[in-house]
C-alpha positions as CSV (number, residue, x, y, z in Angstrom):
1,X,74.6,84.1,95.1
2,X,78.0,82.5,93.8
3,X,81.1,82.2,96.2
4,X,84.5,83.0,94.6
5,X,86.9,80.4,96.0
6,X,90.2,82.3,94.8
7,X,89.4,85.4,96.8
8,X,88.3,83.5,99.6
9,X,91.7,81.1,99.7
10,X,93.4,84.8,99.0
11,X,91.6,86.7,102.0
12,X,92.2,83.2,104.1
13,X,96.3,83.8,102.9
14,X,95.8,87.3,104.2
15,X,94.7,86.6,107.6
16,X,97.2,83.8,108.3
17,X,99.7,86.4,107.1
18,X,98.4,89.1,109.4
19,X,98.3,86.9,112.4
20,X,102.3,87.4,113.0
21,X,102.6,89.9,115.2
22,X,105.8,91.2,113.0
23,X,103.4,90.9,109.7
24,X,100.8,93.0,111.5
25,X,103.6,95.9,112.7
26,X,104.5,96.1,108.7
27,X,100.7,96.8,107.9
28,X,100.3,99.3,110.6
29,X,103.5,101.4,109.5
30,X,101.7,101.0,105.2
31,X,99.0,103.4,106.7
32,X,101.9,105.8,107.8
33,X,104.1,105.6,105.0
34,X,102.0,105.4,101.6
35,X,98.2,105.9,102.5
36,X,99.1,109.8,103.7
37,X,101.0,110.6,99.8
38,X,97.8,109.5,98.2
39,X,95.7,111.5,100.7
40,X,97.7,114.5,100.4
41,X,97.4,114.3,96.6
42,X,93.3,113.9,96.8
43,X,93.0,116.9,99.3
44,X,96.1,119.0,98.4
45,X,95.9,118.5,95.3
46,X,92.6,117.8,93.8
47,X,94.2,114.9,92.0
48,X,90.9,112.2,91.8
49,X,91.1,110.7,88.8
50,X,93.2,110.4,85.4
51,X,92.2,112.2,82.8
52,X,94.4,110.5,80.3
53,X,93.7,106.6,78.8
54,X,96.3,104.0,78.6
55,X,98.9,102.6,80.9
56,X,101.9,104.7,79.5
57,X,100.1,107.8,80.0
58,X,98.5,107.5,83.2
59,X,102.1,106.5,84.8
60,X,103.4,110.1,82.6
61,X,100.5,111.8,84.4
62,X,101.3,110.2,87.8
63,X,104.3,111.1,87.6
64,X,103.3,114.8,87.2
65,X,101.1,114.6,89.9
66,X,104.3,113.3,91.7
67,X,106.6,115.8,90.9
68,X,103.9,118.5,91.4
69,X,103.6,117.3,95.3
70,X,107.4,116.9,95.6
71,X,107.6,120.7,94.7
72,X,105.3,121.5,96.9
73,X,107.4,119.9,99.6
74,X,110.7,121.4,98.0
75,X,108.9,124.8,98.4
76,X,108.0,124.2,101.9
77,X,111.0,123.3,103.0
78,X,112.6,126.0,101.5
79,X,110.6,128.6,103.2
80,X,110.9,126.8,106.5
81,X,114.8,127.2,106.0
82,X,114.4,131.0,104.9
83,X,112.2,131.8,108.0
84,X,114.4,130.1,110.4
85,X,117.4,132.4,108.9
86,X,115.2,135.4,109.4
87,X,114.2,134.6,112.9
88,X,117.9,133.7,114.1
89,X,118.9,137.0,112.4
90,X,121.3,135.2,110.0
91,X,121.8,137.1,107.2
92,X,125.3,136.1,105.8
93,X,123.6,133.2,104.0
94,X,120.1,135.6,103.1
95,X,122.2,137.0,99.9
96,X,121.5,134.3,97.5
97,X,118.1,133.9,98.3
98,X,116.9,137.1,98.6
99,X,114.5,138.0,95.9
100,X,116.6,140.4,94.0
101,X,119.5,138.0,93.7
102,X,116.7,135.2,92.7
103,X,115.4,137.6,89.9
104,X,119.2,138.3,88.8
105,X,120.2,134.4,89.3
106,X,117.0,133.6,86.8
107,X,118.1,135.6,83.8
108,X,121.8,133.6,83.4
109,X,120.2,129.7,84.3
110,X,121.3,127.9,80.8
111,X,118.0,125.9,81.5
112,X,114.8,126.2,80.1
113,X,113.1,126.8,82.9
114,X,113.6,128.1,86.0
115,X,112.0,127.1,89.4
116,X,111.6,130.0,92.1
117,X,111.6,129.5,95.7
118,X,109.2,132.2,96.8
């Protein structure tokens, strides 16, 4: 059995690091902030693994996976708005995104593509 001396002077570092009480907060809040995208991508999403080789394309396919989950959001958020115009019986701003006007909206976009909201 062999010791490695680097990791051990860098997990050493680490605990000397995460004995300041202000050091420890900023680790607390990393399991809040980042630890809960790549969670929601593994369950969500189904995204495991790459299925691509090489450093250039895994960032392209990371950033798919990425964009995929911000749409998600985008979609959510969208709906969320929709239902709360619904509910409050608001229907002066409904016209635009009602799906007949979203339909009508889709065949003049001078785009490619065309994400829907529905």
């Amino acid at each position: 059995i062999q010791k490695n001396m680097n990791l051990e002077y860098f997990k050493a570092q680490v605990q000397r690091q995460l004995s300041v009480k202000e050091n420890r907060s900023i680790y607390r809040q990393r399991k809040v902030d980042v630890e809960t995208v790549f969670g929601n991508l593994k369950a969500n999403l189904s995204f495991r693994r790459f299925s691509v080789r090489g450093a250039r394309k895994v960032k392209l396919e990371t950033g798919l996976a990425l964009l995929a989950l911000n749409l998600r959001k985008l979609n959510g958020m969208k709906l969320s708005h929709l239902k709360n115009h619904i509910k409050n019986g608001d229907s002066s701003q409904l016209i635009d995104e009602s799906p007949f006007f979203l339909v009508f909206r889709s065949l003049f976009v001078p785009a490619p593509y065309y994400i829907r909201f529905d």
